[in-house]
Structure formats: structure tokens, C-alpha cells
C-alpha positions as CSV (number, residue, x, y, z in Angstrom):
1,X,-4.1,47.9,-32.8
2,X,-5.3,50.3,-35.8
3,X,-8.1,48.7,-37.9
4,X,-5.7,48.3,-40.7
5,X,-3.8,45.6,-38.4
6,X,-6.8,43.4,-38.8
7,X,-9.0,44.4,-41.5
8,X,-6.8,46.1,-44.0
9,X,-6.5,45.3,-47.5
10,X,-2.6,44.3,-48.2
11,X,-2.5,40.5,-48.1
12,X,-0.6,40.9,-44.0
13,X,-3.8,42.0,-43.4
14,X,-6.1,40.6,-45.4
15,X,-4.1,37.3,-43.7
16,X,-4.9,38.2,-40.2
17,X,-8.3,38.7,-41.3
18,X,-9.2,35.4,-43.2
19,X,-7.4,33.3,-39.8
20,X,-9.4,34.7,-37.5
21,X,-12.5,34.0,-39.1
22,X,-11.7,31.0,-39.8
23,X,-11.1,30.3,-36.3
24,X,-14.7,31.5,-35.5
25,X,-15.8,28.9,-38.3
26,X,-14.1,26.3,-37.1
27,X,-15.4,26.7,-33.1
28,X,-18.8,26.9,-34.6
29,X,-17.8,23.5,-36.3
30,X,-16.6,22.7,-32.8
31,X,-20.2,23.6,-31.3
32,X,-22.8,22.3,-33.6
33,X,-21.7,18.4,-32.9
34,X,-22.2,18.9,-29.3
35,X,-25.0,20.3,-29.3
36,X,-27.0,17.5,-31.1
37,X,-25.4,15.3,-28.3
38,X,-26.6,17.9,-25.8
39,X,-30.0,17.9,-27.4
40,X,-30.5,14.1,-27.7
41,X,-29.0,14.1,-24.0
42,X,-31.6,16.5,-22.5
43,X,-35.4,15.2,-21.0
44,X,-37.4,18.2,-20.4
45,X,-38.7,19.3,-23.7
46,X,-38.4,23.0,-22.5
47,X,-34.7,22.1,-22.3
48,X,-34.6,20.8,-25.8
49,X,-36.4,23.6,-27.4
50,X,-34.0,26.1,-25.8
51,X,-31.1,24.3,-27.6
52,X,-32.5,23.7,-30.3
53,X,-33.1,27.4,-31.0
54,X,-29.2,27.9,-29.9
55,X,-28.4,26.0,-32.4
56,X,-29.8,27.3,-35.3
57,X,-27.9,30.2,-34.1
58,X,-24.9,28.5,-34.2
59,X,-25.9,27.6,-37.8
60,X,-26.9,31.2,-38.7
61,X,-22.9,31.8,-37.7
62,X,-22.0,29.6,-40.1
63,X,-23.4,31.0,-43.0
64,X,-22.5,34.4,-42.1
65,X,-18.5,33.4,-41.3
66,X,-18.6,31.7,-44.5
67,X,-20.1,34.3,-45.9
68,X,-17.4,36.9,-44.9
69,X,-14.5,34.9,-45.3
70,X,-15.5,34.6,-49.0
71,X,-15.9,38.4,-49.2
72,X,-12.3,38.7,-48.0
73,X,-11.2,36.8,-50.6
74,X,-11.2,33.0,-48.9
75,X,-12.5,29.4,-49.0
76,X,-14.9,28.8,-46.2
77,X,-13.4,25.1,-44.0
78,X,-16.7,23.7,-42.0
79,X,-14.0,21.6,-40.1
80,X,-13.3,21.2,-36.2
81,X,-10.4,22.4,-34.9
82,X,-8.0,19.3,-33.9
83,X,-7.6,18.0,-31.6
84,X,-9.7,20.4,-29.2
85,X,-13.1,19.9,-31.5
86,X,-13.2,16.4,-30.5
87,X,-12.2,17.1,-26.9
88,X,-15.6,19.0,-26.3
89,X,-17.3,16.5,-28.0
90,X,-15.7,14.3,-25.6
91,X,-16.6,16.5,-22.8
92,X,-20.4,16.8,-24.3
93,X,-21.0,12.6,-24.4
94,X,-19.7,12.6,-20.8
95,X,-22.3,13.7,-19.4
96,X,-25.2,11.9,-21.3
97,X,-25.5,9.2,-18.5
98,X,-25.9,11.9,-16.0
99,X,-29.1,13.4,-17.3
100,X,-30.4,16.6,-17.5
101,X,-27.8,18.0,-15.2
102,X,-24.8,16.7,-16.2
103,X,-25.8,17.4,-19.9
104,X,-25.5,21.0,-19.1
105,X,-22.7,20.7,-16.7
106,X,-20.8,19.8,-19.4
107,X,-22.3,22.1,-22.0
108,X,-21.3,25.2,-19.6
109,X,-17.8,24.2,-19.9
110,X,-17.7,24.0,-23.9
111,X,-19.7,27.3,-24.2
112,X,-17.8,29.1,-21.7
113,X,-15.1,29.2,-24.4
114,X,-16.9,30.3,-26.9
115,X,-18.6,33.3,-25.1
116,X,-15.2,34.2,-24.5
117,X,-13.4,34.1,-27.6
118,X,-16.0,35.9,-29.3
119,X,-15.8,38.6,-27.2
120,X,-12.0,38.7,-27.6
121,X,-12.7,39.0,-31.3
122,X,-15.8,41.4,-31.4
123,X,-13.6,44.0,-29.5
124,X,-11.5,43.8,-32.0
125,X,-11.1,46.8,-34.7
126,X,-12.0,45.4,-37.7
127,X,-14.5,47.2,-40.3
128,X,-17.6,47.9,-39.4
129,X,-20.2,45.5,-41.1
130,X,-18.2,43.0,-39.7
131,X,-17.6,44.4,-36.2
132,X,-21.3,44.6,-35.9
133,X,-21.8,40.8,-37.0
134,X,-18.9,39.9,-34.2
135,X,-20.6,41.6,-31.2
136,X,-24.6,40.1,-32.7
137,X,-22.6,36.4,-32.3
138,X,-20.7,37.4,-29.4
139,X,-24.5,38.2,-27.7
140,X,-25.6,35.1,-28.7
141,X,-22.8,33.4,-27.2
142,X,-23.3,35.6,-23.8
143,X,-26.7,34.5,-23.9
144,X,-26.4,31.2,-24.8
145,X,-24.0,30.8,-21.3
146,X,-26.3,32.8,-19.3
147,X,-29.8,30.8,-20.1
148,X,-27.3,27.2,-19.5
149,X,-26.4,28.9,-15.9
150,X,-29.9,29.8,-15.5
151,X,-30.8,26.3,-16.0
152,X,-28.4,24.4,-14.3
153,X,-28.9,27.3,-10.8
154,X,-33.2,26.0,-11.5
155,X,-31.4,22.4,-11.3
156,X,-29.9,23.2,-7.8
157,X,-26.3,23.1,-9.3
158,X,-25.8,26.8,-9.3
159,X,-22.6,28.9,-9.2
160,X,-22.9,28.9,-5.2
161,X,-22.7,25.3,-4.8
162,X,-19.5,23.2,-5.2
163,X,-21.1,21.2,-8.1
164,X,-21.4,24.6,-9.8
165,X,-18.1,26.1,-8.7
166,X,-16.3,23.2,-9.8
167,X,-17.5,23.6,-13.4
168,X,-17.0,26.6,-13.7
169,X,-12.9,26.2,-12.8
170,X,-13.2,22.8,-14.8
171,X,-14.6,26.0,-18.1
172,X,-11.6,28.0,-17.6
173,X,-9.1,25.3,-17.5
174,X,-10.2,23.4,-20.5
175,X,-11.7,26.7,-22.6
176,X,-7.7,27.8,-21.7
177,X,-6.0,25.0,-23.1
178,X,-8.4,25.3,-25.9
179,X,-7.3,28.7,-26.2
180,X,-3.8,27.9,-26.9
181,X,-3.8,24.9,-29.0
182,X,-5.9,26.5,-31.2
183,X,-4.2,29.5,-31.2
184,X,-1.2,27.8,-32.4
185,X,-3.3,26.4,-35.6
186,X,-4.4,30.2,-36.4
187,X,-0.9,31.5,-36.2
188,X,-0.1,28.5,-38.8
189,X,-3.2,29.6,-41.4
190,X,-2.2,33.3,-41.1
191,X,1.0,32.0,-42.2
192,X,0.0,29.7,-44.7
193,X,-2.4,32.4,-46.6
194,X,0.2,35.2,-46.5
195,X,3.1,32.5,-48.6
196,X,0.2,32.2,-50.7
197,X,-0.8,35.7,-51.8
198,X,1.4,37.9,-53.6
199,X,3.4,41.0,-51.6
């Protein structure tokens, strides 16, 4: 894929563009509601400063997606993806009975998604400024997952125990199906942006 493909400046492009960073908006959207579950969730206070500080990276995302999209020429939407926002909420709440553990069992599986898809999208060619703001997310999102595994392995529910193994399949299912469904509502925005700007 040439960098025009995604971050040229015909409207196709210029489309392309403006979807996929919406997308990013909208998992950080996604994110910053579970992690105020997670953080109300969690007892250590070591635990809680940790994601805390995660999230005001997730917030520092924000501003700079919204930033960019409105470089490019779009309106910023600070709004979940549907239905799979509410899903990882879902996922999130489940484990506030369990405690400290379960609160980051089930944060392991929402953020294994989005280390992953913002590595799919800092490989990507776009221009330069904003390639090198995709891979500074994308290495927060790495280290977000690693410090959660860290945690959870210090917890005795590491990736060598079935506990830890079982999460971790539970991650790729659900960040999969993620995947797709909201896929299929960046395909539709692409769309809807390029019948809305002139040839």
C-alpha cells in the first residue's frame, strides 16, 4: 500500500484517512469507561496509580486523534463504537466482584485489542507526523498490556497457568469479533465521508 492509499490528499484518500482515525477515537472512547470501572474495581493503591496514569494516556490519545482528524479536514466523534464499546464495558464490570484479580483478568482481554489494532494501524504508511504519533500510542498500548500481565503473573494468574491461558484465548476471541464488527462500521464512515466530499 503506497502512502497515498492512506494519507493522500484526494477525498478517496483523505476518506480512508478520516475512518481510520476515527476508529482509533472511538476505541479510545471504548477504553476510558472501563478503565474508571477498572480503577474503582482495584484495592492495592499501587494498582490504582498504575491505571490511573494509563489513563491519562488514553486521554492524551484523545486530544491528539481529535486533533488530527480535524487537521484532515473532520469532525472529531468522542463516541463508543456499538455495540462492541459496551461489550468491554460489560466485560470490565464482570470482574468487579472478583477483586484485584479478576479486575485485570478482565482488563487483559479489552486491552489486548487495542495493543493490537494500534499496531495494525502504526504500520501503516501514512505521513510522517502522524506515523510517529501511531507507533508513540501503539507503545503505550504495548506497555499498557505488558505492565496488566506483569501484574496479574505477581497475582499468581500468569500466562503459565490455566487461569492465565484461558484469558488470554478468551483476548483473541472477543478482541477478534471486535475486530470485525467494528470493521464493518469503518468501511460504512469511509463510505459515508467520500458521498460527502466532492470528486
Amino acid at each position: 500500500m503506497s502512502e497515498r492509499t492512506v494519507g493522500g490528499d484526494t477525498p478517496k484518500h483523505n476518506a480512508a484517512l478520516l475512518a481510520g482515525l476515527t476508529d482509533l477515537l472511538q476505541l479510545e472512547s471504548d477504553a476510558l469507561p472501563a478503565y474508571s470501572v477498572a480503577i474503582a474495581g482495584l484495592r492495592r493503591p499501587d494498582l490504582r496509580q498504575a491505571m490511573e496514569a494509563f489513563r491519562a494516556d488514553h486521554e492524551r490519545h484523545v486530544r491528539d486523534l481529535s486533533a488530527q482528524i480535524r487537521k484532515h479536514g473532520g469532525v472529531p466523534l468522542t463516541l463508543p463504537h456499538l455495540p462492541t464499546g459496551l461489550l468491554k464495558l460489560g466485560v470490565q464490570m464482570a470482574g468487579l466482584p472478583g477483586g484485584d484479580r479478576a479486575v485485570l483478568l478482565a482488563f487483559v482481554s479489552n486491552e489486548w485489542q487495542s495493543r493490537e489494532k494500534y499496531a495494525r494501524y502504526a504500520a501503516q504508511p501514512y505521513p510522517p507526523e502522524l506515523s510517529a504519533l501511531l507507533r508513540r500510542h501503539a507503545e503505550d498500548e504495548a506497555r499498557h498490556y505488558a505492565w496488566a500481565t506483569g501484574a496479574l503473573d505477581g497475582l499468581g494468574c500468569g500466562a503459565d497457568t490455566a487461569v492465565g491461558q484461558a484469558t488470554q484465548a478468551f483476548a483473541r476471541f472477543h478482541g477478534t469479533i471486535a475486530d470485525a464488527v467494528e470493521a464493518l462500521g469503518r468501511t460504512a464512515l469511509e463510505a459515508t465521508v467520500r458521498a460527502l466530499r466532492p470528486a
